[in-house]
C-alpha positions in Angstrom: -145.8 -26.4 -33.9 -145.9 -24.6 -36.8 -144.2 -21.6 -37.3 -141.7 -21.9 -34.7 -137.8 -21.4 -34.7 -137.1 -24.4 -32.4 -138.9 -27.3 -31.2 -139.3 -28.4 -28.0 -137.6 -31.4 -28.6 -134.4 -29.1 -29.2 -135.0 -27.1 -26.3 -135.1 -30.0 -24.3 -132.4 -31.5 -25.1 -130.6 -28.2 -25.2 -131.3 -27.8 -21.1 -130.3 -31.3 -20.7 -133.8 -32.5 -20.1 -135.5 -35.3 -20.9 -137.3 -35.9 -23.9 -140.6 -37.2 -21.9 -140.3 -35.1 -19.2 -143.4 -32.9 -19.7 -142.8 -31.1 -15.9 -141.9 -27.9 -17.6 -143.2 -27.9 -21.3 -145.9 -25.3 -20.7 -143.5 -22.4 -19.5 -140.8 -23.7 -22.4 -143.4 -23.9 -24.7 -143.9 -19.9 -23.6 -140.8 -19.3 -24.2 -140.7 -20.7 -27.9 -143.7 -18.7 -28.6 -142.6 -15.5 -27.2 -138.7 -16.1 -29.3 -140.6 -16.0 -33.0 -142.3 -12.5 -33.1 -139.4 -11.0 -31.3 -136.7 -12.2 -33.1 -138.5 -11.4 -36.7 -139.1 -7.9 -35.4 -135.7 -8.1 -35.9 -134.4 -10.5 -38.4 -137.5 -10.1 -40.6 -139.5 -12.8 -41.5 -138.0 -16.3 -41.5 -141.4 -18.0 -41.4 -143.1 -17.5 -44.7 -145.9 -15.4 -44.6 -148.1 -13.0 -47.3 -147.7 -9.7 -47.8 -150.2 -6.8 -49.2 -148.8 -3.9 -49.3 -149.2 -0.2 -51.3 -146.5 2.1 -52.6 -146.0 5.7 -53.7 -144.5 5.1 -56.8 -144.9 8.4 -58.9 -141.4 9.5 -61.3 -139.8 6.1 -59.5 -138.3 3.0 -61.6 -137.7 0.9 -58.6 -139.1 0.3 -55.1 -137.6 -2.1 -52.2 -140.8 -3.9 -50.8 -140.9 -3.9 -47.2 -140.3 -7.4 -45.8 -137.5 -9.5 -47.4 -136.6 -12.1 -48.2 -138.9 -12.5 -51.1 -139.8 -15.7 -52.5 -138.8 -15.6 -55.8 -141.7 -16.3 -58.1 -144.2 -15.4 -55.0 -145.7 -12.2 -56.5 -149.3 -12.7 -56.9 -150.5 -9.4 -57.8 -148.8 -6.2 -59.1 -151.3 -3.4 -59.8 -150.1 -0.1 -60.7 -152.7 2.6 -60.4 -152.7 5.1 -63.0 -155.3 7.9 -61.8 -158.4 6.2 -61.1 -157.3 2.8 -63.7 -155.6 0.2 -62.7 -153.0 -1.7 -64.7 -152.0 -5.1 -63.9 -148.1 -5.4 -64.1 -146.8 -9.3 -65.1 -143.4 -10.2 -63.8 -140.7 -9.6 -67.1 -137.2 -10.4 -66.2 -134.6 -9.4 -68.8 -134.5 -11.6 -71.7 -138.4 -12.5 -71.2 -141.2 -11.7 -73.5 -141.9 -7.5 -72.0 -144.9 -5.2 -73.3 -145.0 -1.6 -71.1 -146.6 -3.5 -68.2 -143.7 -5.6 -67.0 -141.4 -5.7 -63.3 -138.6 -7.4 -62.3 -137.6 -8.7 -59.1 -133.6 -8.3 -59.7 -132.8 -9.1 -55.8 -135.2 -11.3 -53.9 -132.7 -10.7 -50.6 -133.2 -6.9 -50.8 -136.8 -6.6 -52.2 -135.6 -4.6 -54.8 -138.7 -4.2 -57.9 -137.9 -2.4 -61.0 -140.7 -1.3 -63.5 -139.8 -2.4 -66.6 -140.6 -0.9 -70.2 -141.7 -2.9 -73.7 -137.6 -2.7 -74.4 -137.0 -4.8 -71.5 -135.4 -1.6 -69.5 -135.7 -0.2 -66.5 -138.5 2.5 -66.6 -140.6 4.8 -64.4 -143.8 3.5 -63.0 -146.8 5.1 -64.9 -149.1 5.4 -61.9 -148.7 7.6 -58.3 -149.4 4.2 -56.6 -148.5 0.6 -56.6 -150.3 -2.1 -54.9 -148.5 -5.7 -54.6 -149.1 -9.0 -52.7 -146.3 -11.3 -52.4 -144.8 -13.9 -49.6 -141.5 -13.6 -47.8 -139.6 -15.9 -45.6 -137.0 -18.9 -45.2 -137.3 -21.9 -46.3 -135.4 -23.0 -42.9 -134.1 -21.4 -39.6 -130.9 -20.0 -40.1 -128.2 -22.2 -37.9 -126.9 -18.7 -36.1 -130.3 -17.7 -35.5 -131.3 -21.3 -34.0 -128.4 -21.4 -31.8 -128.8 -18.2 -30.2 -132.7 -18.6 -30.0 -131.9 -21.6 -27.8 -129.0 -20.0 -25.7 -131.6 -17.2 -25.1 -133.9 -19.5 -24.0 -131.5 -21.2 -21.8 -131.4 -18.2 -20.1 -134.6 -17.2 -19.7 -134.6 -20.8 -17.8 -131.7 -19.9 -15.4 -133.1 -16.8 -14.2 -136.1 -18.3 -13.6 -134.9 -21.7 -12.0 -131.8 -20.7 -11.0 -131.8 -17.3 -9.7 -129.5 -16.2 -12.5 -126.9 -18.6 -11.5 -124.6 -20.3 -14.0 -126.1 -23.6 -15.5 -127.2 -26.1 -13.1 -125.7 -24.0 -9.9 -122.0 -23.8 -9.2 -120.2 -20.6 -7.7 -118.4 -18.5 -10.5 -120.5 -16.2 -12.6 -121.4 -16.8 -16.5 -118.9 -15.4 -18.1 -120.7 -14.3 -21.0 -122.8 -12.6 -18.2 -126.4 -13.1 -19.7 -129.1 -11.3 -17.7 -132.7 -10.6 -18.8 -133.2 -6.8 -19.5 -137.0 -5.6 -19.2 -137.3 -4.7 -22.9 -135.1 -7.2 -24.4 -135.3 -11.3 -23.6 -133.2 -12.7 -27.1 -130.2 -10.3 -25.8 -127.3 -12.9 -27.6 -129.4 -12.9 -30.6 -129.3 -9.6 -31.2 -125.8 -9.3 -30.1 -125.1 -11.7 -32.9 -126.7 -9.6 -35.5 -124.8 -6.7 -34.6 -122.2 -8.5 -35.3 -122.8 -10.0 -38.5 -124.1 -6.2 -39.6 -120.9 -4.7 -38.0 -119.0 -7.2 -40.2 -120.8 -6.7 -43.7 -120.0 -3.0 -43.2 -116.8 -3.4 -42.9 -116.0 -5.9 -46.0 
């Protein structure tokens, strides 16, 4: 379906399954459900979906909009509101065409918007508010994401088949030892994420 981060076909065959067997594809197709809203709480979007969203923007130049990645080229509407008027803002990246109602989406991975003057510099918004529709997403599921979406999912399956067991039975415990906390069901995904943000802090 739409909007998912794995298929069933790939969760099947991840659980060693058969493609046609359809015995447990309404509590696996639970499963997938539950994964996407969970893990985008806290990847951010990776499906793409539109944004409307309002700012304070008074004695700023730049703002970082809430949900990134942004598609580049997605901004629909920019209004800054100026008192009671509203100014439409058009997007004027440097070396572009600018009057003094430009922005400029310098990082799409951030969200980062700069207000931009008739010079083609960076300038302070002229209003107290700004008001700005745009999409954000992926255009695909991350590998690393997919994975551990999958291995989560896998494990979700044990505990529920297998009493927790490792895969398919057998007498030594995982090693990895996955168990299903109360408020967390993706626990290798986010495991993996701290991780990769542990990393990045450290290069």
């Amino acid at each position: 379906m739409a909007g998912e981060l794995v298929r069933m076909s790939e969760v099947l065959s991840h659980l060693d399954l058969a493609a046609g067997d359809t015995t447990y594809q309404a509590e696996l197709q639970r499963y997938i459900e539950a994964a996407t809203p969970i893990v985008e709480y806290i990847t951010g979007p990776i499906n793409t979906y539109t944004y409307t969203e309002s700012y304070p923007c008074d004695g700023l130049s730049r703002i970082s909009l809430r949900n990134v990645p942004v598609i580049d080229g997605s901004i629909t509407s920019c209004i800054e509101y100026v008192g009671v008027s509203a100014f439409t803002l058009t997007s004027q990246p440097p070396g572009s065409t600018h009057d003094n109602y430009g922005f400029y989406l310098q990082r799409p991975e951030a969200g980062t918007l700069i207000r931009m003057s008739s010079f083609g510099q960076e300038m302070p918004f002229l209003g107290s508010w700004l008001t700005i529709t745009y999409r954000a997403g992926l255009a695909s599921v991350p590998p690393d994401v997919k994975l551990a979406v999958l291995e989560d999912i896998r494990g979700l399956w044990q505990q529920t088949h297998n009493g927790g067991r490792p895969k398919w039975g057998g007498g030594v415990p995982d090693e990895d030892g996955w168990s299903v906390g109360p408020l967390h069901l993706f626990p290798r995904l986010a495991a993996m994420l701290e991780n990769k943000a542990r990393t990045q802090s450290i290069a």
